[in-house]
Backbone as CSV, one residue per row, in Angstrom:
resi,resn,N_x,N_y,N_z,CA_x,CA_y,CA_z,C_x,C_y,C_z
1,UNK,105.050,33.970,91.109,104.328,33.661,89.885,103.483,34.872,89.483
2,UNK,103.879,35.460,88.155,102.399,36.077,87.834,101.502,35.876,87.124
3,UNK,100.187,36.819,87.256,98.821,36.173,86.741,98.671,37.029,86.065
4,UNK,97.670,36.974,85.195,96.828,38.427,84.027,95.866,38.514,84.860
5,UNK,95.371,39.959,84.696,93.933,39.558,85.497,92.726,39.625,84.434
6,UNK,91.944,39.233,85.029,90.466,38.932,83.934,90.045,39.914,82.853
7,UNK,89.876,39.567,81.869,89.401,40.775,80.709,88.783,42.120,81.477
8,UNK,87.625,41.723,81.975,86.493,42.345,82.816,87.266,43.129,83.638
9,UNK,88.297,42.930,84.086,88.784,43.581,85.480,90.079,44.906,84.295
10,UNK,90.485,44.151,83.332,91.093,44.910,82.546,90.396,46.125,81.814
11,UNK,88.747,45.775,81.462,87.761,46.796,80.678,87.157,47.720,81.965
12,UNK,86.793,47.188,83.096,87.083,48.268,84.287,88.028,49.411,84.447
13,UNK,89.413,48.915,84.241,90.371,50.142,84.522,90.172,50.773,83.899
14,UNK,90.375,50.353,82.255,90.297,51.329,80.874,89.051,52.070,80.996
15,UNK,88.311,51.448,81.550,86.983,52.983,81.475,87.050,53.891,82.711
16,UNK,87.457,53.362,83.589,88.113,54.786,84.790,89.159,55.198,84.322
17,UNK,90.322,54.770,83.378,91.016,55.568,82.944,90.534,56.693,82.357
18,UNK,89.600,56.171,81.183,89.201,56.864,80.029,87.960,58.097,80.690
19,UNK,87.326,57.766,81.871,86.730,58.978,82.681,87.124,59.768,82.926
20,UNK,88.601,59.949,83.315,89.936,60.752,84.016,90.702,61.233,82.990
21,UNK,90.508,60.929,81.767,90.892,62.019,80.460,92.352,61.122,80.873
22,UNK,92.749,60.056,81.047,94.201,58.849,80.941,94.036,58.535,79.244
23,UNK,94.622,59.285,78.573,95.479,58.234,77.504,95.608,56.630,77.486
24,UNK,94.660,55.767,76.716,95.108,54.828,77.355,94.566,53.598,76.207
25,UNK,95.204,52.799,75.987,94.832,51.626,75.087,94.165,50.686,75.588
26,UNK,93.426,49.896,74.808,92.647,48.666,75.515,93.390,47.532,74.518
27,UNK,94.345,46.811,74.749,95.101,45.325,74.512,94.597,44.747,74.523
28,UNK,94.399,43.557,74.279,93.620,42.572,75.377,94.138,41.030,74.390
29,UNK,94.301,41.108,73.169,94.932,40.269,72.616,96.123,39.888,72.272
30,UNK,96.432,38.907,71.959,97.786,38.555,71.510,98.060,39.181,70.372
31,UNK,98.956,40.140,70.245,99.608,40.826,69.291,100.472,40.184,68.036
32,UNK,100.835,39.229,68.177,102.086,38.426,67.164,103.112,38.348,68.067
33,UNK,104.556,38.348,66.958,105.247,38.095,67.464,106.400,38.305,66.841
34,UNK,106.418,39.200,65.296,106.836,39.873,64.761,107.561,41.453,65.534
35,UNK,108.871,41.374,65.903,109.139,42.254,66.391,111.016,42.336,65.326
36,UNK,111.206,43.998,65.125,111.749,45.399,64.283,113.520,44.319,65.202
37,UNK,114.312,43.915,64.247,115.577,43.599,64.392,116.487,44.946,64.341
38,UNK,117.418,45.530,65.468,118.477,46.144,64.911,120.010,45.702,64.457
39,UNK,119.924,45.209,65.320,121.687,44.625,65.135,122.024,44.552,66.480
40,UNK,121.164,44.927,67.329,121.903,45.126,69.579,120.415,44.517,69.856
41,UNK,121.089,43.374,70.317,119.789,42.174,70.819,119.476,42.876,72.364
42,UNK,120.434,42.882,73.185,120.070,43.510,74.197,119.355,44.734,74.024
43,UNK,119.450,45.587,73.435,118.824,47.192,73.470,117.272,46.695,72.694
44,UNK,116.978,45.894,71.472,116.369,45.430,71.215,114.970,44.809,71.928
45,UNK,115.369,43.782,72.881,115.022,42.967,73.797,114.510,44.084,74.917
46,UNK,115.079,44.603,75.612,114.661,45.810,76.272,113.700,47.163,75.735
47,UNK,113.887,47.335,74.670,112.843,48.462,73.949,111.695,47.008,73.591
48,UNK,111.784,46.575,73.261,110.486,45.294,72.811,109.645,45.697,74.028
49,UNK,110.172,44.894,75.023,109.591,44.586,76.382,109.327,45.564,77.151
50,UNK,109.364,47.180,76.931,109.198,47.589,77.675,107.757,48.255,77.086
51,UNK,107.529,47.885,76.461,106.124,48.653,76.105,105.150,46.642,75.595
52,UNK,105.822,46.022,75.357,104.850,45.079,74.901,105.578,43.648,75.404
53,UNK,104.655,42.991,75.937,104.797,41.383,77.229,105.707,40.619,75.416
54,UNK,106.399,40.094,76.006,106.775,39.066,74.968,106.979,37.506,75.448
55,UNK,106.177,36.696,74.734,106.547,34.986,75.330,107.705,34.678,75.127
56,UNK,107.844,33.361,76.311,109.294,33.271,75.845,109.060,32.240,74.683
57,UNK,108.627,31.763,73.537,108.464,31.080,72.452,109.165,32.261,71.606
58,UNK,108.350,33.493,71.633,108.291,34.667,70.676,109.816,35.336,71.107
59,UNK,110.399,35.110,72.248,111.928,35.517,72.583,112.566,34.782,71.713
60,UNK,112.563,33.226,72.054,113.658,32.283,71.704,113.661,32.509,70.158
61,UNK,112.316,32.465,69.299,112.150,32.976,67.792,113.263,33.880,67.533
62,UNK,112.826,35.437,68.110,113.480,36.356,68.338,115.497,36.151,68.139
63,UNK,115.973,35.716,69.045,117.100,34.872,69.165,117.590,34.693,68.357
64,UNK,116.685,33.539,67.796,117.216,32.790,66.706,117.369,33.309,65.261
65,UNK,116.512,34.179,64.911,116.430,35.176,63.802,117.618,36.368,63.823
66,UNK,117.584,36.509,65.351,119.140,38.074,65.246,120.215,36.976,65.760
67,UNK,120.102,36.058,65.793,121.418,34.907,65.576,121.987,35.033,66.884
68,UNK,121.269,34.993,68.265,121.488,35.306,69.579,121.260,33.846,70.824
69,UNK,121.303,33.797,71.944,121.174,32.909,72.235,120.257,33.016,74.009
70,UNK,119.877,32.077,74.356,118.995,32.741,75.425,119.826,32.750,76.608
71,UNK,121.294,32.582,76.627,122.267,33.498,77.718,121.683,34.952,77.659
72,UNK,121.507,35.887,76.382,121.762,36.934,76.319,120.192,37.699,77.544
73,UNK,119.658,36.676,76.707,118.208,36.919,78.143,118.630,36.843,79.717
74,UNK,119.245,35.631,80.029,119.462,35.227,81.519,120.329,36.270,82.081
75,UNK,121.594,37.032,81.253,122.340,38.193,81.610,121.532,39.601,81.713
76,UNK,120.808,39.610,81.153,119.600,41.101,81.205,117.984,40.582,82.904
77,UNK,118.118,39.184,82.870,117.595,39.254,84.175,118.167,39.328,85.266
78,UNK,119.477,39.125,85.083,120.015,38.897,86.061,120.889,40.531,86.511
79,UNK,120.521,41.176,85.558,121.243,42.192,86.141,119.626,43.441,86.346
């Protein structure tokens, strides 16, 4: 199972990052869920996620808008 960890423990890092001259963003909210369609759900799905957490509500959306189905997810975890 994973957890988030606490805001506090998140505004900790970011300021030892930000001491150490780290490049570094402070997130901390839910972003939307509006995410850039190409036409390759897989390549898609993988560039999404690799820079930003996506729910699976905001997947299945996802899906359903590039006309995909949530096999295409279970084949990208599974490999």
């Amino acid at each position: 199972m994973v957890t988030y960890p606490e805001e506090q423990t998140v505004n900790i890092t970011y300021q030892i990052f930000n001491e150490h001259a780290v490049n570094t963003e402070y997130l901390i909210g839910y972003e939307g869920d509006e995410f850039a369609y190409t036409g390759d759900i897989e390549a898609d799905i993988l560039s999404i996620t690799s820079v930003h957490p996506m729910r699976e509500d905001a997947v299945r959306d996802y899906l359903k808008k590039a006309h995909g189905n949530f096999s295409i997810v279970e084949k990208l975890m599974a490999s």
